[in-house]
Backbone as CSV, one residue per row, in Angstrom:
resi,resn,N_x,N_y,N_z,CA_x,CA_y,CA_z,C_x,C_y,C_z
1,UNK,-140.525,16.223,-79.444,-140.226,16.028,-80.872,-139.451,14.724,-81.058
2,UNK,-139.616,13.869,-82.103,-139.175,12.546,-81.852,-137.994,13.021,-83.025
3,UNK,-136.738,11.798,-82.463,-135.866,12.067,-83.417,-136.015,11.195,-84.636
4,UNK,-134.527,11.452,-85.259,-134.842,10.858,-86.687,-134.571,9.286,-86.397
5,UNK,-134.229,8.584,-85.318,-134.156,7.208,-85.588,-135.514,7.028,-85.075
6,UNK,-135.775,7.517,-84.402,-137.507,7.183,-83.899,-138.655,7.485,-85.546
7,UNK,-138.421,8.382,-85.647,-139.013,8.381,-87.321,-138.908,7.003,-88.267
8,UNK,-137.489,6.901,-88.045,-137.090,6.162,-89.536,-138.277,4.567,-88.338
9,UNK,-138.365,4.343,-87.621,-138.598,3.349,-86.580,-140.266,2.697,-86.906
10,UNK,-140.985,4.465,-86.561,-142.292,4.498,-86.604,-142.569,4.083,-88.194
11,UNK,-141.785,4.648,-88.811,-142.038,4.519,-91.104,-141.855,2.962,-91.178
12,UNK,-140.775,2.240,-90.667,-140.824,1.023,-90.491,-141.689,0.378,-90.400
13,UNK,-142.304,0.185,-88.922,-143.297,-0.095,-88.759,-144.304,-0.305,-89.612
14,UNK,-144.578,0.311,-90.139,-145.878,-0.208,-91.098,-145.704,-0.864,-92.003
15,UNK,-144.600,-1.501,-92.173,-143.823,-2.072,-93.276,-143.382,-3.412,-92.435
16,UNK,-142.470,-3.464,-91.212,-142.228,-4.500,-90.641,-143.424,-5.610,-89.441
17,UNK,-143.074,-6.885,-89.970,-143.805,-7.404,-89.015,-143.949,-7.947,-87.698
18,UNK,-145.162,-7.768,-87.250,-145.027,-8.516,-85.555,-146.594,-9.177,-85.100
19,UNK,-145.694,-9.898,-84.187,-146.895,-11.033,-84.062,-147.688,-10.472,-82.338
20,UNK,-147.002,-9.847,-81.857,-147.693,-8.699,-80.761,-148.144,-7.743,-81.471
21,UNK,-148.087,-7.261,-81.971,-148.428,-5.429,-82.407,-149.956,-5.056,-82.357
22,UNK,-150.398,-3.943,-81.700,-151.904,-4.143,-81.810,-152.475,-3.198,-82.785
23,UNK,-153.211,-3.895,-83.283,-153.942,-2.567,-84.478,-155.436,-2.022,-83.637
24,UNK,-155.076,-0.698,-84.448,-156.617,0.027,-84.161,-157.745,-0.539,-84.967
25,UNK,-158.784,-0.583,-84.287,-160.054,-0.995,-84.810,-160.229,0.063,-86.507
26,UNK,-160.471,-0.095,-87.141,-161.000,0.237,-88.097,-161.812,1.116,-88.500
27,UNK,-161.595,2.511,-89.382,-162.734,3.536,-89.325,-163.567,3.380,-90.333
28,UNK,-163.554,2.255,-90.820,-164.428,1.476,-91.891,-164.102,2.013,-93.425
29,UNK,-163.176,2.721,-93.529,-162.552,2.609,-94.758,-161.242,1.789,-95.560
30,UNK,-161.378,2.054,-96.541,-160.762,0.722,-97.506,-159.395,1.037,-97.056
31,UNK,-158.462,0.006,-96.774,-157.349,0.105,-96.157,-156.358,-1.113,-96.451
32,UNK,-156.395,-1.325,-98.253,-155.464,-2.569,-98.266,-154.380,-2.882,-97.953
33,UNK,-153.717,-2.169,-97.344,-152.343,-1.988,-96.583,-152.416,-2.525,-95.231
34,UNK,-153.480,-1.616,-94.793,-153.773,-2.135,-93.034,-154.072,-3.080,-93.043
35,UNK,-154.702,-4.566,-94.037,-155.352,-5.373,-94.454,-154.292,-6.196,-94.388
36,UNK,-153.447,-5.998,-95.077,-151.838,-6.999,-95.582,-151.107,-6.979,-94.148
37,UNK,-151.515,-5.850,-93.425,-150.338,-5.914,-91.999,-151.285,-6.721,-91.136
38,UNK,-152.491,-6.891,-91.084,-153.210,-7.495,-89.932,-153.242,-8.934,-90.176
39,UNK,-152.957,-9.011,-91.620,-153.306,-10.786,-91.660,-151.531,-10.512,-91.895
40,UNK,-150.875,-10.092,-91.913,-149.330,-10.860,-91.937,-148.992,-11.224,-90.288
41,UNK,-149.195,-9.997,-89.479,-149.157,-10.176,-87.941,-150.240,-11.300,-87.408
42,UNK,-151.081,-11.635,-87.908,-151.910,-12.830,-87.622,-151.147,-14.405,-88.099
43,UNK,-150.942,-14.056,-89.465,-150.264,-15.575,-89.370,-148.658,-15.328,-88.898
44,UNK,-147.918,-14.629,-88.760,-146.832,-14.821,-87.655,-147.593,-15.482,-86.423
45,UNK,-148.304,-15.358,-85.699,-148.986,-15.735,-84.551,-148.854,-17.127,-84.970
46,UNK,-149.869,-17.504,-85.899,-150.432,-18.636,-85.897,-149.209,-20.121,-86.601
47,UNK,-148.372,-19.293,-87.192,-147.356,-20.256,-88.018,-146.619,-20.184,-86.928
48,UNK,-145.919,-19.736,-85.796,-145.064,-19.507,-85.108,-145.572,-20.580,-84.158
49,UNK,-147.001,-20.318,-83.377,-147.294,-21.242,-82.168,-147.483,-22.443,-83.226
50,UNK,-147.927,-22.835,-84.433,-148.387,-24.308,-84.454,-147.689,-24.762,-86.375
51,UNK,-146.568,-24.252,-86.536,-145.571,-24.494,-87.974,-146.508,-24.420,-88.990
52,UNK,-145.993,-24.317,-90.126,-146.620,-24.483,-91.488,-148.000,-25.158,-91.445
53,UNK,-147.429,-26.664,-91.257,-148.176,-27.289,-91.460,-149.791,-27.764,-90.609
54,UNK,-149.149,-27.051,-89.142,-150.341,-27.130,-88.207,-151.131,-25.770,-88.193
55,UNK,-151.158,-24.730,-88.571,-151.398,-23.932,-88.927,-152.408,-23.811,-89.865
56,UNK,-153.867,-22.650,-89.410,-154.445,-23.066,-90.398,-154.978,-21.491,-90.522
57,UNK,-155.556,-21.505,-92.180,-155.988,-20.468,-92.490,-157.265,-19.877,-92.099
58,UNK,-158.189,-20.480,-91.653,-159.548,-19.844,-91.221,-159.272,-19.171,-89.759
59,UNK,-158.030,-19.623,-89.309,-157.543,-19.014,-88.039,-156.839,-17.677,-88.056
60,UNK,-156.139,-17.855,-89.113,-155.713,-16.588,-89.460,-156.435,-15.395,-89.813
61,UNK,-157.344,-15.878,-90.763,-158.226,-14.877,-90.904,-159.048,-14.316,-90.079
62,UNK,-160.002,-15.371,-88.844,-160.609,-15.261,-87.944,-159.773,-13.953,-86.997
63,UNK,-158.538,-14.291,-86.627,-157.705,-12.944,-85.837,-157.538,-11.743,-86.769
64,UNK,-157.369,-11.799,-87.545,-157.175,-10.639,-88.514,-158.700,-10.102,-88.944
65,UNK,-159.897,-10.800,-88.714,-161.227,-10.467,-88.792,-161.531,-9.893,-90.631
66,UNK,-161.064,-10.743,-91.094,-161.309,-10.716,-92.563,-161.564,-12.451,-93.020
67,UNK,-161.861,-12.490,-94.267,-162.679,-13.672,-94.991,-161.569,-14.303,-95.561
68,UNK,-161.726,-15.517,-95.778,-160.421,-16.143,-96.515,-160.407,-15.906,-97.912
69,UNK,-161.375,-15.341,-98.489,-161.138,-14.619,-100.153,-160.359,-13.684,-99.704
70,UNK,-160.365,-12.881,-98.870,-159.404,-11.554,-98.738,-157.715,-11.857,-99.030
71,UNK,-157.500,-13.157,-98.061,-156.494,-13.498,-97.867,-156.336,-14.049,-98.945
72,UNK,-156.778,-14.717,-99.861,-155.916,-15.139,-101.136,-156.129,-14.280,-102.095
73,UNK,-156.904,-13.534,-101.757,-156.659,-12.175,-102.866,-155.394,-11.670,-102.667
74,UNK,-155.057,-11.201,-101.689,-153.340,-10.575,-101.383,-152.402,-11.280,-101.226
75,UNK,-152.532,-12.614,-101.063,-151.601,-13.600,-101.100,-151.325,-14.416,-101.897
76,UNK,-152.324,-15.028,-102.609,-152.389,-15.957,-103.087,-152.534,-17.481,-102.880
77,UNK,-152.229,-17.939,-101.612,-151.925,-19.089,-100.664,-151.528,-19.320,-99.512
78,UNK,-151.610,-20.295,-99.258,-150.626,-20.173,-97.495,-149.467,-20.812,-97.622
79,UNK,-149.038,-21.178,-99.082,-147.464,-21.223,-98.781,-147.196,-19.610,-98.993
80,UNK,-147.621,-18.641,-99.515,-147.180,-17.620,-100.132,-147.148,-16.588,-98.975
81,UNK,-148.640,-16.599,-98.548,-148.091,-16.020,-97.185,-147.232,-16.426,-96.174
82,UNK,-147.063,-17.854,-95.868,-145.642,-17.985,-95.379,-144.656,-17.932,-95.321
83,UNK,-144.166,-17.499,-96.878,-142.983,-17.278,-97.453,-143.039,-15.868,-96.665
84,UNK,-144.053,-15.044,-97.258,-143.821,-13.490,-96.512,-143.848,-12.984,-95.389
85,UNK,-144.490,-13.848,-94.331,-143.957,-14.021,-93.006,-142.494,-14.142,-92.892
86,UNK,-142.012,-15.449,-93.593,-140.520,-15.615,-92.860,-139.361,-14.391,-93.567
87,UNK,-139.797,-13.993,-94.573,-139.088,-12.702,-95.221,-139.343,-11.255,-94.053
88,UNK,-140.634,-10.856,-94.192,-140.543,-10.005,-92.956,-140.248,-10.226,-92.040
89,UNK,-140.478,-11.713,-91.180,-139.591,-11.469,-89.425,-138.147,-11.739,-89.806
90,UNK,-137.281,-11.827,-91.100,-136.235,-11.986,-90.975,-135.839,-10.206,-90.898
91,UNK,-136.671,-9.433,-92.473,-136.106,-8.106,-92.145,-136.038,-7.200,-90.538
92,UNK,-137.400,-7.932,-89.746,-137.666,-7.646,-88.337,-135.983,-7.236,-87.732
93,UNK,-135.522,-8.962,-87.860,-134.773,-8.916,-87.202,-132.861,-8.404,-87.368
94,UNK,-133.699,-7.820,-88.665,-132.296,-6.775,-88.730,-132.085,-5.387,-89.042
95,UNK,-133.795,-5.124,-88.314,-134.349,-3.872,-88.506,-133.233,-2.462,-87.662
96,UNK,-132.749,-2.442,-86.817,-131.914,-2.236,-86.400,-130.336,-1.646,-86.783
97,UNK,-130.385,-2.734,-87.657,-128.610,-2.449,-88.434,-128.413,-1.084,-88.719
98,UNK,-129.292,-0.819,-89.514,-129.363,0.789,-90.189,-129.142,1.822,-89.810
99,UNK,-129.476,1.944,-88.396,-129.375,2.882,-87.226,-127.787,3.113,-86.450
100,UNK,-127.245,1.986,-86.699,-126.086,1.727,-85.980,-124.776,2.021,-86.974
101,UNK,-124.271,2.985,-86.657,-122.849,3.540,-87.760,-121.717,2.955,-86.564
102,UNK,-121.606,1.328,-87.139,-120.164,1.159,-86.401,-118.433,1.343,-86.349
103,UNK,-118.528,2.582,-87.981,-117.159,2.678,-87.741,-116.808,3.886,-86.726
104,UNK,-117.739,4.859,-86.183,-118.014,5.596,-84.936,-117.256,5.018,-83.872
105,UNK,-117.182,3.474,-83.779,-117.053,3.292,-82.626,-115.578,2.162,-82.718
106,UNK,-114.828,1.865,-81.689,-113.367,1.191,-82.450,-114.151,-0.295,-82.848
107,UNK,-113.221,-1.115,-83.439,-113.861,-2.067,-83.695,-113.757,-3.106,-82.382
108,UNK,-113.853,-3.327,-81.158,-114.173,-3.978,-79.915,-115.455,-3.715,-79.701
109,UNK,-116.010,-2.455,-79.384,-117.281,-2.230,-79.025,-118.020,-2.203,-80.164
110,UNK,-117.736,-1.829,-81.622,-118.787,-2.043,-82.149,-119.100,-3.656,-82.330
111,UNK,-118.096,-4.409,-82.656,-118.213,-5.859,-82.936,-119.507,-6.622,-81.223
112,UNK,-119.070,-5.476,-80.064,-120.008,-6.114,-78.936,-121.465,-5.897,-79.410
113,UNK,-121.276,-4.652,-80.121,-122.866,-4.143,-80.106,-123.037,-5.252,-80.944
114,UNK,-123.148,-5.617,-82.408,-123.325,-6.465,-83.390,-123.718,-7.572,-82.503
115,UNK,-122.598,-8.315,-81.761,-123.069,-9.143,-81.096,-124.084,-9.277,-79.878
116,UNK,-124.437,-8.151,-79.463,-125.676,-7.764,-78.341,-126.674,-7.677,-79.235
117,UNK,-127.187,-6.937,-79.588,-128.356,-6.798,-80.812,-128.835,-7.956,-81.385
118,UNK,-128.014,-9.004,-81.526,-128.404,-10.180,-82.380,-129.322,-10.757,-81.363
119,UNK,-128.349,-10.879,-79.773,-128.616,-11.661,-78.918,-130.439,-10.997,-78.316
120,UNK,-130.446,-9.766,-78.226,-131.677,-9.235,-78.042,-132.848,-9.066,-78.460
121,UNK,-132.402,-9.608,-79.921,-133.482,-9.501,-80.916,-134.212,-11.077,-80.652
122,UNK,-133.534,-12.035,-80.331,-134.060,-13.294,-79.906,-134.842,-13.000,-78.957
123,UNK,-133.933,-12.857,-77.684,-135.041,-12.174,-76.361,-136.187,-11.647,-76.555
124,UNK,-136.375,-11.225,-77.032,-137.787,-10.301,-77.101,-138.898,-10.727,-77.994
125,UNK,-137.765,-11.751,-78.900,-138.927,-12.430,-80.146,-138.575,-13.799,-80.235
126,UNK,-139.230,-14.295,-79.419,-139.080,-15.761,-79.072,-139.983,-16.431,-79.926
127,UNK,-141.145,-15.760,-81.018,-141.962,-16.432,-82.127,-141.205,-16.460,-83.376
128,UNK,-139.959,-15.354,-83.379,-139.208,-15.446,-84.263,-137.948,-16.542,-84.412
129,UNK,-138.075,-17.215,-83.420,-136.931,-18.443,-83.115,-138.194,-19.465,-83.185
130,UNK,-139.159,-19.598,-82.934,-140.010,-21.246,-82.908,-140.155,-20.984,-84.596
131,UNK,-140.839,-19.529,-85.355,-140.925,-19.514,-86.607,-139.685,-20.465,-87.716
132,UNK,-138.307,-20.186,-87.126,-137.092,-20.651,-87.734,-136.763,-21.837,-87.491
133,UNK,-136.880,-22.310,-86.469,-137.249,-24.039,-85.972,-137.867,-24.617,-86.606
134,UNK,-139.747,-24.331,-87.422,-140.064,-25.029,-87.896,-139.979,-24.898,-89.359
135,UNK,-139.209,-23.522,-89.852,-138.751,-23.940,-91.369,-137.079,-24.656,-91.384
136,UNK,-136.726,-24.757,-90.414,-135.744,-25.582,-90.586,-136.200,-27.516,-89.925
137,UNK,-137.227,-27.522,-89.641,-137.935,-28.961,-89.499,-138.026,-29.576,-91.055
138,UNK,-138.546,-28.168,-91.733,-139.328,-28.359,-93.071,-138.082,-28.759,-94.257
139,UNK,-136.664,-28.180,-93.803,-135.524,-28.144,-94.399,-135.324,-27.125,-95.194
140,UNK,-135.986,-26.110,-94.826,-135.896,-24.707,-95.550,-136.822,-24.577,-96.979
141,UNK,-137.671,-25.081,-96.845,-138.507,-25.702,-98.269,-138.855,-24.399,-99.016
142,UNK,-139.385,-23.405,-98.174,-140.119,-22.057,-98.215,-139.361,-21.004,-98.398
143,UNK,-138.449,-21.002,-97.433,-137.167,-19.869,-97.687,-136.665,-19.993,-98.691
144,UNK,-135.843,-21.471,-99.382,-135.035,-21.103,-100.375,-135.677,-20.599,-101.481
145,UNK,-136.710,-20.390,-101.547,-137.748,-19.651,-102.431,-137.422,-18.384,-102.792
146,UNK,-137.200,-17.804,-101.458,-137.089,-15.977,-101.431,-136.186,-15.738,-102.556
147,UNK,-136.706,-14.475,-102.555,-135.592,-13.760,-103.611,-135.104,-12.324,-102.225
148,UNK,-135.722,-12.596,-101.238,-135.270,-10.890,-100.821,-134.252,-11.426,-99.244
149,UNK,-134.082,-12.714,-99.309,-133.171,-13.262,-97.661,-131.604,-13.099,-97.607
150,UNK,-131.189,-13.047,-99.372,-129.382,-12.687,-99.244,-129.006,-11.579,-99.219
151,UNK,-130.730,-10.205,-99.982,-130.109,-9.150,-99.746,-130.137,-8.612,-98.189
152,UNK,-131.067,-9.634,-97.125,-130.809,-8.760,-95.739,-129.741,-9.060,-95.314
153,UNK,-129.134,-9.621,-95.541,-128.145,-10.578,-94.936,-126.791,-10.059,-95.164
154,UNK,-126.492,-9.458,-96.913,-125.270,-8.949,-97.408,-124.921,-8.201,-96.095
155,UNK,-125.737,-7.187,-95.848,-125.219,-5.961,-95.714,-124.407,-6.518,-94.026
156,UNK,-125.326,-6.883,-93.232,-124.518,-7.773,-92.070,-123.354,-8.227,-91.865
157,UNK,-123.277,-9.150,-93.116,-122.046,-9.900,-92.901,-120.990,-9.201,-93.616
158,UNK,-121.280,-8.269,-94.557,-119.985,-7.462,-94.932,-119.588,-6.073,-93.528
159,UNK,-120.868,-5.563,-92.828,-119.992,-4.837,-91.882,-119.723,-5.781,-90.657
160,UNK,-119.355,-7.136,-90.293,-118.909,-8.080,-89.627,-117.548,-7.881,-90.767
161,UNK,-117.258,-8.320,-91.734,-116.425,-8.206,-92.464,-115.715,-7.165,-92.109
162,UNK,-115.883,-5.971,-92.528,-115.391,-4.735,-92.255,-114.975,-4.727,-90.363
163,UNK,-115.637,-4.924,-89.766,-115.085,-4.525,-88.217,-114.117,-5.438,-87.948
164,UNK,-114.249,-6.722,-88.787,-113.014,-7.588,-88.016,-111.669,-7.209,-88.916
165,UNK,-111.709,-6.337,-90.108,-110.289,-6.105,-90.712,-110.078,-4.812,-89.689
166,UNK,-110.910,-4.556,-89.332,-110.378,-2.868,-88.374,-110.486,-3.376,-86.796
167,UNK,-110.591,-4.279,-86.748,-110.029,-4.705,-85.252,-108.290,-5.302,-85.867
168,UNK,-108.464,-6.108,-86.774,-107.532,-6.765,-87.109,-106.137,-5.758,-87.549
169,UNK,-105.962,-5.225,-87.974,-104.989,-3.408,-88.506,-104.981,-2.690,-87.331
170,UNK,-105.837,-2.970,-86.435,-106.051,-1.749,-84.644,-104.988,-2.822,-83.992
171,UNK,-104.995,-4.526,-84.552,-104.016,-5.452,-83.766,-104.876,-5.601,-82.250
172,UNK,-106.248,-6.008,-82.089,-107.192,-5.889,-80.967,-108.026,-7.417,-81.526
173,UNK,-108.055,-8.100,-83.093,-108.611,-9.420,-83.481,-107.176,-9.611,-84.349
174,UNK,-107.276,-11.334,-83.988,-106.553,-12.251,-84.818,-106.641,-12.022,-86.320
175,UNK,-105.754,-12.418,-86.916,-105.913,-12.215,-88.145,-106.886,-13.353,-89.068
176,UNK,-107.893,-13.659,-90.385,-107.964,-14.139,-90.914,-109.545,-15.070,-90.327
177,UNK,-110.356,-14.440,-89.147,-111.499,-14.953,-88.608,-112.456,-14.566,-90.145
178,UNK,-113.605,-15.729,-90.596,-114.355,-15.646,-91.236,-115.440,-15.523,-91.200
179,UNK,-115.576,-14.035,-91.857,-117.049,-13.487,-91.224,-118.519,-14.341,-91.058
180,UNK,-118.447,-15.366,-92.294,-119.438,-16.118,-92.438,-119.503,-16.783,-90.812
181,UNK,-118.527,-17.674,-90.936,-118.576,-18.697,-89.426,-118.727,-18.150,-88.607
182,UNK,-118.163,-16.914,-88.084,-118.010,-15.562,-87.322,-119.668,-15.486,-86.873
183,UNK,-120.690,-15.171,-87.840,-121.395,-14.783,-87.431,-122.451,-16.067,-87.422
184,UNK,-122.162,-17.408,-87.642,-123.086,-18.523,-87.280,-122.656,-19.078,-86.052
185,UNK,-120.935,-18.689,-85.906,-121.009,-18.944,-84.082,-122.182,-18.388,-83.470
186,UNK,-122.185,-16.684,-83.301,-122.769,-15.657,-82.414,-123.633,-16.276,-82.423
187,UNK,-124.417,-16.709,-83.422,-126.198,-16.868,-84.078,-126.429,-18.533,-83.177
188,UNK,-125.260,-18.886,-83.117,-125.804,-20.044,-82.235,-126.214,-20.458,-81.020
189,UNK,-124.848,-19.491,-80.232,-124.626,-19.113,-79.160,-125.687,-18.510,-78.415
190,UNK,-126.382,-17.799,-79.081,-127.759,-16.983,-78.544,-129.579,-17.796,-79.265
191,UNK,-129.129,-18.330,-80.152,-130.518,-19.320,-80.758,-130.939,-20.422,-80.185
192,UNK,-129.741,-21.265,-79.783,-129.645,-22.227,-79.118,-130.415,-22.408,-77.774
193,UNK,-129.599,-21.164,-77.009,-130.102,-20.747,-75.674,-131.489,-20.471,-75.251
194,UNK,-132.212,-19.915,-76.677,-133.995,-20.157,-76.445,-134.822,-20.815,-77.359
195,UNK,-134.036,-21.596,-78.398,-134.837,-22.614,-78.770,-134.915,-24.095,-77.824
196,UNK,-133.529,-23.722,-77.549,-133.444,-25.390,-75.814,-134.040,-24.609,-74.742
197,UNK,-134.578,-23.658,-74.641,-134.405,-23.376,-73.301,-135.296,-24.288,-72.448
198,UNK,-136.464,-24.457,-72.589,-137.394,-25.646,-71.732,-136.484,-27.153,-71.321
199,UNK,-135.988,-27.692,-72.364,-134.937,-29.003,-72.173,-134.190,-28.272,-71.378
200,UNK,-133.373,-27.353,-71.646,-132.260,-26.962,-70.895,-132.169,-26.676,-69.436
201,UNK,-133.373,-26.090,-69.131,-134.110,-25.928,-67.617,-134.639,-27.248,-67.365
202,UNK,-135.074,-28.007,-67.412,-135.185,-29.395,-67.401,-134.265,-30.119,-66.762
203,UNK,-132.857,-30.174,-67.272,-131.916,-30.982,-67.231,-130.772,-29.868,-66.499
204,UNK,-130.758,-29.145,-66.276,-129.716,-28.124,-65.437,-130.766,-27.752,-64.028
205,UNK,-131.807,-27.852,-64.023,-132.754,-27.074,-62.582,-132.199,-26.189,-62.385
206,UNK,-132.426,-25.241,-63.354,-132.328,-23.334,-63.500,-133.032,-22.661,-63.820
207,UNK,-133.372,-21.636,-63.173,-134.639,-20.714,-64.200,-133.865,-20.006,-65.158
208,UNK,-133.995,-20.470,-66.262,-133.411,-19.776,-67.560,-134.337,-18.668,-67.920
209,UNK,-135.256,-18.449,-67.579,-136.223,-17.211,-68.253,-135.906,-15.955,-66.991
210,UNK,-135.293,-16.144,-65.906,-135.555,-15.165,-65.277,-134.576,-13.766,-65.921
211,UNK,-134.610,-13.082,-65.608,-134.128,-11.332,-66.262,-132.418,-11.477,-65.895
212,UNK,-132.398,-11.760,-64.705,-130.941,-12.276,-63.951,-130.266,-12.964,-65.337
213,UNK,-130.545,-14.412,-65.340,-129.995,-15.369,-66.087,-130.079,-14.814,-67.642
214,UNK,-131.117,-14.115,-68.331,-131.039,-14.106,-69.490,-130.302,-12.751,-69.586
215,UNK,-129.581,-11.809,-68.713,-128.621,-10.815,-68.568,-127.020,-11.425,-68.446
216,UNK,-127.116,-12.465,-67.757,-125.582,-13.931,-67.657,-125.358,-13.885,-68.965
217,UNK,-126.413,-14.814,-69.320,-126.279,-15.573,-70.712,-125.872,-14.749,-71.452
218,UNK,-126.513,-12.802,-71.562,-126.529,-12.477,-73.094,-124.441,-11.826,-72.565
219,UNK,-124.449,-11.541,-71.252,-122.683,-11.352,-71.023,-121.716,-12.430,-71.458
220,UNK,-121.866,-13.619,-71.542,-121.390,-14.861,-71.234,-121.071,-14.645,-72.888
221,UNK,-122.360,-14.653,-74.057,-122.159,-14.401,-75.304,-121.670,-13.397,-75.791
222,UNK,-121.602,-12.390,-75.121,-120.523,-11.449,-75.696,-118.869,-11.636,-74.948
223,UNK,-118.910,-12.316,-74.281,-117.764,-12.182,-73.629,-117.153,-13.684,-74.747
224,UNK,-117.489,-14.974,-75.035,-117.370,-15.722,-75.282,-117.016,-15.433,-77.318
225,UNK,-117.646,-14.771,-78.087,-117.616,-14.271,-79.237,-116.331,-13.443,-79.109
226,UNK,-116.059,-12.846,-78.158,-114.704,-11.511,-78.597,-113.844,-12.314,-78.008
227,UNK,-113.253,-13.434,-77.223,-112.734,-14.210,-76.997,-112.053,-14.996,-78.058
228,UNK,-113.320,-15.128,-79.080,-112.823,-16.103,-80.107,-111.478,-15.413,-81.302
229,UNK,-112.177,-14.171,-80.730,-111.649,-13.156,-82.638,-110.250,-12.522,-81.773
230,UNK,-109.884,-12.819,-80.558,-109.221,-11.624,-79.738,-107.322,-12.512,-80.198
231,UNK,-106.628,-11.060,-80.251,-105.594,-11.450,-80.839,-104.919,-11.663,-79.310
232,UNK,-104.054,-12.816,-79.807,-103.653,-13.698,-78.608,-102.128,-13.118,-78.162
233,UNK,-101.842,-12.721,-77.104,-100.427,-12.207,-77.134,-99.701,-13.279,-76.770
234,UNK,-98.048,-13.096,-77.150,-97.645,-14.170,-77.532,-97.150,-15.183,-75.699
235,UNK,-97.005,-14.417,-74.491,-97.396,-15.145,-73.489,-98.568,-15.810,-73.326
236,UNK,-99.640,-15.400,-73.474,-100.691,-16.118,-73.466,-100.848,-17.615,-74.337
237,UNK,-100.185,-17.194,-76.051,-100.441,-18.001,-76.740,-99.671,-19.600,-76.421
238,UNK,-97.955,-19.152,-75.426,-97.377,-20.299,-75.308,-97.976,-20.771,-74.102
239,UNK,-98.528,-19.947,-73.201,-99.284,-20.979,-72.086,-100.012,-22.202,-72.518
240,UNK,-101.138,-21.736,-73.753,-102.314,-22.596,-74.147,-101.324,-23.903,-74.606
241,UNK,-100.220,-23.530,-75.212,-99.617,-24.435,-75.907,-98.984,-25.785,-75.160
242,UNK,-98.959,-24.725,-73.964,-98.265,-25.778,-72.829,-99.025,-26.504,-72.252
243,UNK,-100.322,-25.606,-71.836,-101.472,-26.754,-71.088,-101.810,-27.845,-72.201
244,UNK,-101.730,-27.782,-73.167,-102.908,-28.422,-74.502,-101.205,-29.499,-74.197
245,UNK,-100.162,-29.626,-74.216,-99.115,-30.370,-74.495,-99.462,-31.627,-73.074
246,UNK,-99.905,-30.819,-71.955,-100.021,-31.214,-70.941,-101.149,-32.233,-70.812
247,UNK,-102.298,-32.059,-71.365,-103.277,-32.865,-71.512,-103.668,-34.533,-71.862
């Protein structure tokens, strides 16, 4: 019997997008839904390996095995479906949140989880980081469009909000860290790491993709994030003061 986060998971699903996901062949009935998910998971594919602009629509359709009237029947365009690509792999990637009740947990470990989850959701969706690369090539032309990207986002950064005043009152985070910056450190710390990763292996001679290293890295980022927010006791704080005098 599956539980209820596996439920709420599977209901998702048909709603969230992916550029792996495999669909069943077709029992030849009308299915405009299954229609909208096969060409949205098709152009994730295709906008992801080759951006907006290299990207083309007879390709999309060709994988999704429908006609390009189909596709501008439900879309309207290929800016439009691109817009709804980058709206769904954003909800993708905070598909998750919902499931997770972090005042359950003190605010140290939940603030790790927040920060693991982010880092994992990259890992695994590495079309969802080239996708964000090339609307930020574009300068966000498409996104600032959305109407639905501040509401995924509220809910995030207010329980980042919330865990760092209850680390902060537990006396376990500094006082006065801002959730915003707070959470474009984390987001860097882990984006960075696989949008460079080819340069980065390049110029370090490391295998950055192996399971080992991308298990370092995702410790290194959680260890490095609670570092930042961690309330400093006051020996510690006059050491820094002394080395930094020393310098």
């Amino acid at each position: 019997m599956k539980t209820k986060a596996q439920q709420r998971r599977q209901a998702a699903d048909v709603h969230i997008i992916s550029p792996t996901r495999k669909h069943k062949p077709s029992n030849g009935a009308r299915d405009p839904e299954r229609t909208r998910r096969k060409l949205l998971d098709s152009a994730y594919r295709e906008f992801a390996a080759l951006g907006f602009h290299g990207a083309s629509v007879e390709k999309i359709c060709e994988s999704a095995g429908v006609s390009k009237q189909i596709l501008f029947h439900h879309f309207g365009s290929k800016e439009k479906i691109y817009l709804e690509v980058l709206e769904k792999a954003y909800e993708a990637s905070r598909a998750q949140d919902p499931e997770f009740d972090s005042d359950r947990l003190d605010p140290i470990a939940a603030m790790r989880h927040l920060v693991g989850i982010s880092f994992d959701h990259l890992r695994a969706n590495r079309a969802f980081v080239r996708l964000l690369a090339d609307e930020n090539s574009n300068k966000g032309r498409h996104i600032r469009q959305s109407k639905k990207l501040q509401a995924i986002y509220v809910p995030l950064i207010e329980r980042i909000a919330k865990t760092l005043r209850r680390g902060e009152e537990a006396g376990v985070f500094r006082a006065g860290v801002d959730p915003n910056n707070f959470y474009i450190s984390i987001s860097a710390l882990s984006f960075f790491y696989f949008s460079n990763i080819y340069t980065l292996q390049a110029a370090l001679v490391i295998d950055m993709e192996s399971q080992a290293a991308l298990d370092a890295r995702r410790a290194h980022v959680m260890d490095f994030a609670m570092a930042a927010i961690a309330k400093q006791t006051p020996g510690r704080s006059n050491r820094r003061k002394r080395d930094a005098s020393m310098a």
